[in-house]
C-alpha positions in Angstrom: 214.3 137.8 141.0 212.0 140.4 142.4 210.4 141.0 139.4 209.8 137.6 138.3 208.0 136.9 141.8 205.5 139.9 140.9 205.0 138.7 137.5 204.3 135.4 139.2 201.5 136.9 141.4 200.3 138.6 138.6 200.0 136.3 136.2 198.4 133.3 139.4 197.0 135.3 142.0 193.7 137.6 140.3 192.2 134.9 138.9 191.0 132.1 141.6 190.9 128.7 139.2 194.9 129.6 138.3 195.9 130.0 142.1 197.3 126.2 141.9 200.6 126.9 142.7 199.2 128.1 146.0 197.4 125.1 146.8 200.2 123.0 145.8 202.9 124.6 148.2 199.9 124.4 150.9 199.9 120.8 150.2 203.8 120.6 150.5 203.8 122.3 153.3 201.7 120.0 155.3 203.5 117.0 154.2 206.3 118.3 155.4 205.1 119.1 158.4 203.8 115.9 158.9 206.8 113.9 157.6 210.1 115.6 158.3 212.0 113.0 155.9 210.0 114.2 153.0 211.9 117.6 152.8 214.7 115.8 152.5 213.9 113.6 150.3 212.0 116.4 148.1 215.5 118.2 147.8 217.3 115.0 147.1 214.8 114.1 143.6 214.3 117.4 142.2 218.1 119.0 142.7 219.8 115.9 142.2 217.3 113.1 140.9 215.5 114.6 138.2 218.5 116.7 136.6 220.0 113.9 136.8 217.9 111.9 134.4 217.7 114.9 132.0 221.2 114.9 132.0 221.0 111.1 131.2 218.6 111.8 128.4 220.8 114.8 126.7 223.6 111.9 126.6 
């Protein structure tokens, strides 16, 4: 895990037009800050939600 996070920073951080993911969990952030309900609902798509569909599809 550790070393996947520095490849991570690696591969997003030196270069300033790849530092999306950054921006992105900015933006997440203060949505969730904003609206409490959307972490909840954030956790409820993408762990149950969306592997749900690809589960679906595999079918």
């Amino acid at each position: 895990h550790l070393l996947f996070n520095i490849s991570g920073i690696l591969l997003f951080y030196p270069v300033p037009c790849m530092r999306v993911p950054i921006k992105l969990a900015r933006i997440m952030g203060n949505t969730t800050a904003e609206y409490r309900w959307f972490a909840i609902f954030y956790l409820i798509v993408m762990f149950f939600c969306v592997p749900g569909c690809v589960f679906a599809l595999s079918m």
